[in-house]
N, C-alpha and C positions, 0 to 999 in steps of 0.2 A: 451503599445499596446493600441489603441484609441479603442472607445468603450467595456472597457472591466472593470468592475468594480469589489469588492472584498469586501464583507461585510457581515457582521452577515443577517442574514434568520430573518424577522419579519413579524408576523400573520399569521392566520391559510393557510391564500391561497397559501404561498409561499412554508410551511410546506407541503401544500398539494402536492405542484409542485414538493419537492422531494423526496416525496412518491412516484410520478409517474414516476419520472425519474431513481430511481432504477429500476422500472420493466422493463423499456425499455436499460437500461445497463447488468441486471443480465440476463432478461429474464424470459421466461413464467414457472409460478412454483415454484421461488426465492422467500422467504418471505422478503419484504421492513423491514425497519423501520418504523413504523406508526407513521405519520402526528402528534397527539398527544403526544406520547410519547417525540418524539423530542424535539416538542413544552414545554414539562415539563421538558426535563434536560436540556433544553438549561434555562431555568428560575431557574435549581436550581443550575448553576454554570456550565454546559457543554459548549458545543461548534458542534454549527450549523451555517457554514456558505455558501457562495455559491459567482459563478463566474456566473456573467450578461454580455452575449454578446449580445448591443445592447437594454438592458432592460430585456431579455429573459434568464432564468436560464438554464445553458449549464452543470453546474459542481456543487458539491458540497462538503464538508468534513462534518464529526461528528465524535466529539468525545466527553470526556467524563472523571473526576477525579476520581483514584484508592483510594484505600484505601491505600497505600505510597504518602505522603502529600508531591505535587512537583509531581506529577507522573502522565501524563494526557494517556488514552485509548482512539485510533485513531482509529474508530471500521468502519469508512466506506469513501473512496473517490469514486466518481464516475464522469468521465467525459461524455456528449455524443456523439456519433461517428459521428454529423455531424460538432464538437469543436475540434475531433484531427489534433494535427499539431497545434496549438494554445498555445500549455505548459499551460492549463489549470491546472493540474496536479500538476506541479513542482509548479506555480503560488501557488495553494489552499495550498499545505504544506508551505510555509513559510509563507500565512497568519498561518496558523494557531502556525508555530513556535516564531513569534510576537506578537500572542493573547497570548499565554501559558506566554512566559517569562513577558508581561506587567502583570501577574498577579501570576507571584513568581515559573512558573513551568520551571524546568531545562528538563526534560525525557520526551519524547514520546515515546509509546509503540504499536507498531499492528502486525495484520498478515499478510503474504500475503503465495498464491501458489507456491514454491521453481521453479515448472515448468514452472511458466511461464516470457519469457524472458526479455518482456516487462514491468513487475513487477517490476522485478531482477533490471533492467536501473534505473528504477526512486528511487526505495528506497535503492540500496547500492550504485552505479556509481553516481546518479544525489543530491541526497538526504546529501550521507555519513553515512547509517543508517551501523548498523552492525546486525551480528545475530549469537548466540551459543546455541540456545535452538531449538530443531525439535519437534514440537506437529503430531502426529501419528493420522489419522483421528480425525481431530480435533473436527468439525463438525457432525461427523458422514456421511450418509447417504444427499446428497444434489442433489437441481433440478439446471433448468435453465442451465447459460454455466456450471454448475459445476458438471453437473449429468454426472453417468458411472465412476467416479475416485474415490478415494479416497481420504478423505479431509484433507492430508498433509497440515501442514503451518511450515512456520519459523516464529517463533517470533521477532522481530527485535528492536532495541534501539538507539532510535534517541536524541543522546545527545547535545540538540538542543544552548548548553550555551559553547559546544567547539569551540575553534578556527578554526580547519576543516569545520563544517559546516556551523559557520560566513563567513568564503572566499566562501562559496558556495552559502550563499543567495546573496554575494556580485557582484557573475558573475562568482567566479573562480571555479577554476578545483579540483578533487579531488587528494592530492597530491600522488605520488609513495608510495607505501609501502612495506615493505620485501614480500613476498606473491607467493602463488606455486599454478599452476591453479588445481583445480579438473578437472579431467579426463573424464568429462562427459556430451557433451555440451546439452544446450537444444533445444527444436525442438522450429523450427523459429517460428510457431503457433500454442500454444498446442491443440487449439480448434480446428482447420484444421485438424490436428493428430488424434483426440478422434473421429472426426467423420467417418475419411477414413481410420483407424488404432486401435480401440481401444485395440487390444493388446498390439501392439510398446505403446503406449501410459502409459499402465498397466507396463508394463515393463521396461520403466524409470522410472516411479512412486518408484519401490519397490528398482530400483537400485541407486536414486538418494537419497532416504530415508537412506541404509544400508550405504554410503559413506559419508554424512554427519552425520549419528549417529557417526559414528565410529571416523568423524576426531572429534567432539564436545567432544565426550567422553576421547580425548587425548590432551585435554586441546587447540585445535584450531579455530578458528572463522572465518567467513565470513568476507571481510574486502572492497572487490571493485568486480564489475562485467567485466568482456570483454565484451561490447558488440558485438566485431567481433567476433570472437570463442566462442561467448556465454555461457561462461563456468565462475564458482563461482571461486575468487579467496582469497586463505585461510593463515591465517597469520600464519609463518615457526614457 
């Protein structure tokens, strides 16, 4: 894609610039990551980097090494709404699955919303990520788009050194797999939903929690999303 460039974040002013472009993706309330901070784990072996449309930072990733050596923490993407439709997104994860491996790491690990659908595409359908672990308000108590819910996440394992997700950074598809869909699609916008509904909203929340606890806890996992029936698909 012309003008679109992909590279580590350097000095304070561009640290500043995605400081600011969380506010305006999470929203009013949301605590950023601060500009410094960044700037000091990116120096002490993280990973800060960012998508230039044009020269002008649109997108960005952080993350960050666990204490499991090979094990990188993928604590924030963010695109802005006037870069979607651009795969900014998909783009910024396999930089960052090509920084990780140039420097000995097989695993990436984050979180994302199980509700939301948009998510669900990019990190299990687009990505190939998987997920067996449901963190129960993870967060706790949150503002910005995430206020009024509870802050479920799935944890997810982006095994960035398999074959499946080589044919994925390479253009290709994610392949069939044995897989039985859950029964519970998700709503087309959850934020659309929480505004004009926050019960329905409440209400998939708890029921979308108790049906992956339950299939996790029976030894099943996340494995690919629909995105037409929008509903989690779980391996038999």
């Amino acid at each position: 894609m012309t003008g679109v460039t992909l590279r580590d974040l350097s000095g304070m002013a561009e640290f500043r610039e995605a400081e600011a472009l969380q506010r305006e993706v999470w929203g009013e309330g949301d605590l950023p990551d601060p500009a410094d901070l960044m700037m000091v784990i990116q120096a002490e072996g993280g990973l800060v980097g960012g998508a230039f449309v044009e020269g002008r930072l649109m997108g960005y990733i952080f993350g960050f090494p666990t204490r499991v050596p090979g094990v990188q923490h993928s604590h924030r993407l963010a695109v802005l709404e006037a870069a979607r439709g651009l795969g900014l997104g998909v783009r910024l994860k396999f930089y960052q699955r090509d920084w990780c491996l140039a420097r000995g790491m097989t695993l990436v690990r984050w979180t994302f919303d199980p509700l939301r659908a948009v998510n669900a595409t990019l990190n299990i359908h687009r990505l190939g990520a998987t997920s067996d672990t449901y963190l129960e308000d993870y967060y706790g108590e949150m503002a910005g788009i995430n206020s009024g819910l509870a802050s479920d996440r799935l944890l997810v394992n982006w095994d960035i050194a398999s074959p499946v997700v080589a044919a994925l950074a390479g253009g290709g598809a994610l392949p069939l797999r044995p897989a039985s869909p859950l029964a519970l699609p998700l709503p087309e916008d959850l934020g659309d939903l929480a505004r004009v509904d926050p019960g329905r909203a409440s209400e998939l929340r708890h029921g979308l929690r108790e049906r992956l606890k339950a299939a996790f806890s029976n030894g099943r996992k996340i494995v690919d999303f629909d995105r037409t029936a929008r509903v989690y698909l779980l391996s038999d």
